[in-house]
C-alpha positions as CSV (number, residue, x, y, z in Angstrom):
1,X,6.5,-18.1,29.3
2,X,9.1,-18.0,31.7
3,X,13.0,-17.1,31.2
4,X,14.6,-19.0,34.5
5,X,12.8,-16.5,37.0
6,X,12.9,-18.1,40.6
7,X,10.6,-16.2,43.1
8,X,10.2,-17.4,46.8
9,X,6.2,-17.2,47.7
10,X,4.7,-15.7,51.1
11,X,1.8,-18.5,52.4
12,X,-0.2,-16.2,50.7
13,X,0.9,-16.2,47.4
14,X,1.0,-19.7,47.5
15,X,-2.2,-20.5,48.7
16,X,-3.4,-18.4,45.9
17,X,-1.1,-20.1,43.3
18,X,-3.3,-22.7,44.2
19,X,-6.9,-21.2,43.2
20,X,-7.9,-22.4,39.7
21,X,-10.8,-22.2,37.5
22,X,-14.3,-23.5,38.5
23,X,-17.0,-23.8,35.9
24,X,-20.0,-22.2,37.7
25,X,-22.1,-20.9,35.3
26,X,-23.1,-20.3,31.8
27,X,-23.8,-16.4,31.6
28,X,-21.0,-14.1,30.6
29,X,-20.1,-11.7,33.1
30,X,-18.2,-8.8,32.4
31,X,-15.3,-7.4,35.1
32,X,-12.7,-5.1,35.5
33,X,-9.7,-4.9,37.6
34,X,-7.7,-1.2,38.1
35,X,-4.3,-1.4,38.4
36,X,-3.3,0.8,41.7
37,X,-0.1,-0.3,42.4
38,X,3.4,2.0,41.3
39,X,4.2,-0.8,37.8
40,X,2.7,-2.5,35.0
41,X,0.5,-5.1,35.4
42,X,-0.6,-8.4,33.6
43,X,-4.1,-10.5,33.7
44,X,-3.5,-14.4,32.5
45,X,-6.2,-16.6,33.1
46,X,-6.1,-19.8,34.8
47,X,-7.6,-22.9,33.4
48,X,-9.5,-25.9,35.9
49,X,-6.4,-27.4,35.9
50,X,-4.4,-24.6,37.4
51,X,-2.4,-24.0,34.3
52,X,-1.7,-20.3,34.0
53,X,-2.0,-19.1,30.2
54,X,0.1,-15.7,29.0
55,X,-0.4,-12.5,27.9
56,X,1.8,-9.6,26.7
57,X,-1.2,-7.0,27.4
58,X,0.3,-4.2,30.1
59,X,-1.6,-2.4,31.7
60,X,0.3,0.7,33.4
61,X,-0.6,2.2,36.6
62,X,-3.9,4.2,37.1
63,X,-5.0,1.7,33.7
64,X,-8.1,-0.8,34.1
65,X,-8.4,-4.5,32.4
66,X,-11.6,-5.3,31.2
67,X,-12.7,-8.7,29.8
68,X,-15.6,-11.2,29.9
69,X,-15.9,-14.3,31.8
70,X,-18.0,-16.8,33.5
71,X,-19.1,-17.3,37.3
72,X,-15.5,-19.4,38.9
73,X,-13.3,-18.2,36.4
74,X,-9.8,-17.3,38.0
75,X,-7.1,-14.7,36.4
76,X,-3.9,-14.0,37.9
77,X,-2.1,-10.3,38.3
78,X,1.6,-10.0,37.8
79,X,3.9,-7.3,38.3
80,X,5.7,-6.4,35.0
81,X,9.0,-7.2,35.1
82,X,9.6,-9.5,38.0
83,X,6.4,-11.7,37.7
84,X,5.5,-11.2,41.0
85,X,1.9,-12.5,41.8
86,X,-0.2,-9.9,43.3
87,X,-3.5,-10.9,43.5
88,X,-5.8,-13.8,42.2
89,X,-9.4,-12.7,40.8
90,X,-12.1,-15.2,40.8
91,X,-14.9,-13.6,38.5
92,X,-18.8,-13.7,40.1
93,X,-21.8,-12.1,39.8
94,X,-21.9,-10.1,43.0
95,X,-18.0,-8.6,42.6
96,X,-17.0,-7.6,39.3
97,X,-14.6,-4.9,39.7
98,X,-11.5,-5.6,41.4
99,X,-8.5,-3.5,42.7
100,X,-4.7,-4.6,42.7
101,X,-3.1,-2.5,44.9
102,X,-3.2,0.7,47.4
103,X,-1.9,3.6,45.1
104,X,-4.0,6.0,44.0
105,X,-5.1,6.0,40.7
106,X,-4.2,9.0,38.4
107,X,-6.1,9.6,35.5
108,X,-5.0,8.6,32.5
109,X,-5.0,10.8,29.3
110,X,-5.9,9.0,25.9
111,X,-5.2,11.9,24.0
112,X,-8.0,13.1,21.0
113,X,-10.3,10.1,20.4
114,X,-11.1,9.7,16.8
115,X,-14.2,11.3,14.8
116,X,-16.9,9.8,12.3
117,X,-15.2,12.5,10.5
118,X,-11.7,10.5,9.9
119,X,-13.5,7.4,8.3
120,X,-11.8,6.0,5.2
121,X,-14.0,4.6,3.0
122,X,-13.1,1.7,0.4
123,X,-15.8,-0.9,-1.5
124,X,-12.8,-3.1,-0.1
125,X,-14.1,-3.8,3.5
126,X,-10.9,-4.8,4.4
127,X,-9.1,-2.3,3.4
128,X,-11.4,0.4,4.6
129,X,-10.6,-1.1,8.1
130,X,-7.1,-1.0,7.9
131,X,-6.8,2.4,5.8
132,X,-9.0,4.2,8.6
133,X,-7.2,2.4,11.5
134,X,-3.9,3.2,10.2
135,X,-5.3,6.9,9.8
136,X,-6.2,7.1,12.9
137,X,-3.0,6.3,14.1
138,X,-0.6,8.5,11.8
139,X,-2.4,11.9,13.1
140,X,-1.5,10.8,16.7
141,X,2.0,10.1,15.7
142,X,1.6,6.6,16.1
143,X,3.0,3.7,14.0
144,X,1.1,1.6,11.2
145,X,-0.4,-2.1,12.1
146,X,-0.4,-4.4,9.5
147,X,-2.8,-7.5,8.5
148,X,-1.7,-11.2,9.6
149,X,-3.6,-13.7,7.7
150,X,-4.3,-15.6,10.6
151,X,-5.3,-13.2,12.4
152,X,-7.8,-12.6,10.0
153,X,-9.1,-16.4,10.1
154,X,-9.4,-16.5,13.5
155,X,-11.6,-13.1,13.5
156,X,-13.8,-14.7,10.4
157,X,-14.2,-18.1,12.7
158,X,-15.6,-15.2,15.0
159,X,-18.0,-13.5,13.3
160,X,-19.1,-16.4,10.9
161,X,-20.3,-18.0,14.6
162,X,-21.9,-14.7,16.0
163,X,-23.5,-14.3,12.8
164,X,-24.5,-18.6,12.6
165,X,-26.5,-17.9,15.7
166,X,-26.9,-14.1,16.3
167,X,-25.1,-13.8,19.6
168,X,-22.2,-11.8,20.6
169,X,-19.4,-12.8,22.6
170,X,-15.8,-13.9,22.4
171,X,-16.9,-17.3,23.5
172,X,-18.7,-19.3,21.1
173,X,-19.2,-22.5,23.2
174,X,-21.8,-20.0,24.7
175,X,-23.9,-19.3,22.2
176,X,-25.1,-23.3,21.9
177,X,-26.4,-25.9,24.2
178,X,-24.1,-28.5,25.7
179,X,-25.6,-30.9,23.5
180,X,-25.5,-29.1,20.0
181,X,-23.1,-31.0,17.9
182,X,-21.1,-28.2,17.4
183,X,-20.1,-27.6,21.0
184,X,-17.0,-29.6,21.1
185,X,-15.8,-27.8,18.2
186,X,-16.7,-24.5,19.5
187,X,-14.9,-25.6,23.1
188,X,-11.9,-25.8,21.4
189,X,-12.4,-22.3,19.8
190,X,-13.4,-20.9,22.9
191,X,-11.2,-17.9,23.2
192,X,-8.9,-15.8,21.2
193,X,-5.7,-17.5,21.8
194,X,-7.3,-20.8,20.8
195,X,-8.4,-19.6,17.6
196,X,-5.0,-17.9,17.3
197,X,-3.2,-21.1,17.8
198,X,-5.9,-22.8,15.4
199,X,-5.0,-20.8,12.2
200,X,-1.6,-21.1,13.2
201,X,-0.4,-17.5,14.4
202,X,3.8,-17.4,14.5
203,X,3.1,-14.5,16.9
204,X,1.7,-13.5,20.8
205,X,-1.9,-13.6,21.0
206,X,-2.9,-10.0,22.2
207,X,-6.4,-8.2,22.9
208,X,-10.0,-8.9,20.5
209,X,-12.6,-6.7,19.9
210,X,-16.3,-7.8,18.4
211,X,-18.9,-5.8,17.5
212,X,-21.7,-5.2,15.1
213,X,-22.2,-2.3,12.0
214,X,-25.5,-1.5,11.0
215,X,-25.2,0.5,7.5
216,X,-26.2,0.0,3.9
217,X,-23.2,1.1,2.2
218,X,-20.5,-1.6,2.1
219,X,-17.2,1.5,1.5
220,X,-18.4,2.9,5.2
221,X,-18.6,-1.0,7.0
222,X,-14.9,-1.3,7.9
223,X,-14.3,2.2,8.8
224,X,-17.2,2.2,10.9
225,X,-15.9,-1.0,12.6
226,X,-12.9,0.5,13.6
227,X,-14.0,4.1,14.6
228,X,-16.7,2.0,16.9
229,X,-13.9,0.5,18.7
230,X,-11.9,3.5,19.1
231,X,-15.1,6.1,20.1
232,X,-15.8,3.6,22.7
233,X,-15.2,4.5,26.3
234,X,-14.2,0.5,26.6
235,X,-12.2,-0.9,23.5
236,X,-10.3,2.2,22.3
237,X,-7.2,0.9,24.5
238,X,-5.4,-1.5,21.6
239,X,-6.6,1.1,18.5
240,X,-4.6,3.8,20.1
241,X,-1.8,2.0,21.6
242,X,-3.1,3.2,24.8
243,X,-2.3,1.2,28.9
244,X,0.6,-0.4,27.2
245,X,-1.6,-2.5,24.6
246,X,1.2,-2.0,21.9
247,X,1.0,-4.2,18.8
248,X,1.8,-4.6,15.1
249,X,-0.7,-7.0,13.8
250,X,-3.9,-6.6,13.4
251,X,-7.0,-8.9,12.3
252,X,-10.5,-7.7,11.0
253,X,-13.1,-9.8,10.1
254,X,-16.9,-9.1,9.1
255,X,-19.7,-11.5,8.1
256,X,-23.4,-10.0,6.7
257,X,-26.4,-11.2,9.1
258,X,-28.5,-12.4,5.8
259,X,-31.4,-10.5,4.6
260,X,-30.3,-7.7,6.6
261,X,-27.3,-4.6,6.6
262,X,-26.0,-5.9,9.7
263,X,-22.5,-7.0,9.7
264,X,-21.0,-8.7,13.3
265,X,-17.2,-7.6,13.5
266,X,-14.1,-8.4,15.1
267,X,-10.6,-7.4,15.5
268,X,-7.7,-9.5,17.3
269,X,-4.5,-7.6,17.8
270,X,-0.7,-9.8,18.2
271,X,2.9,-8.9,18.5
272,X,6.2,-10.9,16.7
273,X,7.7,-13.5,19.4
């Protein structure tokens, strides 16, 4: 969204205003992209079209962005603040870490990551997510998050697809064949901030998590969820308010693979406009 901001371009800025999305592939690929420069930085993606979505995740200097996408897929770094383009990354298979910038990285300290030992558990799945997130976040001085019922749709639309055809991903136009009847369905669910929009979030679309538990007793499978998240090396980031991924709402979502105590997980994270 922009508020009136007018920024003259260098030819190279503008030529790569002009890089867009390219459908090249159909396998996921992971990337990253370290912000080295002295600000904040955001990642918005770029659609075939050259319309540039928006984000309100920051990620602060020495911080890294991680996300999935597919082979042609174009995301474009901004400087906090003044929405200076810095760089255009075009995801592939043979580059998939990226640097913005020539500063050099300091390390960034995440404070104690949580324990299996601050679990919360709850026969409520739901609230055993939130109870151990919440937790989690009081002992590091850090302010509650609170559900958003659509936030929770859009993370049971999630799971109830990774679940339908035991896959994980954030996309689930991926998990089925361009000729399954569910794939225009599934195209228009394709990320979070389509499914966001879809169950009709009055918010910002922020950062989504999925994941799988694999435990019997039902009071230990939301806890679990979240301590997964934040243990991880890769998704602790929005749990702890960590690289400037501040929020105050929070989905969570599970759905049982049948015959099995397996449950595929997600959590989507969004801010008040």
């Amino acid at each position: 969204m922009l508020f009136g901001l007018m920024s003259i371009l260098s030819d190279n800025a503008s030529a790569q205003m002009n890089v867009c999305t390219k459908h090249l592939g159909d396998k996921q690929i992971k990337f990253e992209i370290l912000n080295a420069t002295e600000k904040s930085i955001t990642v918005t993606y770029v659609d075939e079209k050259c319309s540039e979505g928006s984000s309100n995740q920051k990620n602060q200097q020495g911080g890294k962005f991680t996300a999935t996408g597919y082979e042609g897929h174009a995301f474009r770094v901004r400087e906090v603040g003044t929405n200076k383009l810095l760089d255009v990354v075009v995801v592939s298979p043979s580059k998939t870490s990226f640097k913005v910038g020539n500063v050099t990285a300091q390390t960034v300290k995440i404070g104690a990551k949580p324990t299996t030992f601050e679990l919360v558990k709850d026969p409520n799945v739901m609230q055993g997510f939130l109870k151990t997130l919440n937790s989690v976040r009081k002992a590091r001085k850090l302010p509650p998050l609170q559900f958003d019922n659509a936030l929770n749709k859009a993370c049971q639309y999630l799971t109830d697809a990774m679940t339908k055809h035991n896959k994980m991903g954030h996309d689930p136009s991926a998990f089925v064949p361009r000729n399954n009847p569910q794939y225009a369905e599934y195209v228009k669910m394709k990320d979070p901030a389509s499914r966001m929009q879809n169950f009709n979030f009055q918010g910002i679309p922020g950062v989504e998590a999925a994941g799988m538990v694999d435990t019997p007793n039902v009071n230990e499978i939301g806890g679990s969820a979240m301590l997964q998240w934040a243990m991880s090396n890769t998704h602790y980031r929005p749990f702890l308010s960590m690289d400037g991924q501040e929020f105050k709402y929070v989905g969570f979502a599970y759905t049982r693979v049948p015959n099995t105590d397996k449950y595929y997980t997600c959590a989507v994270f969004g801010n008040p406009k």
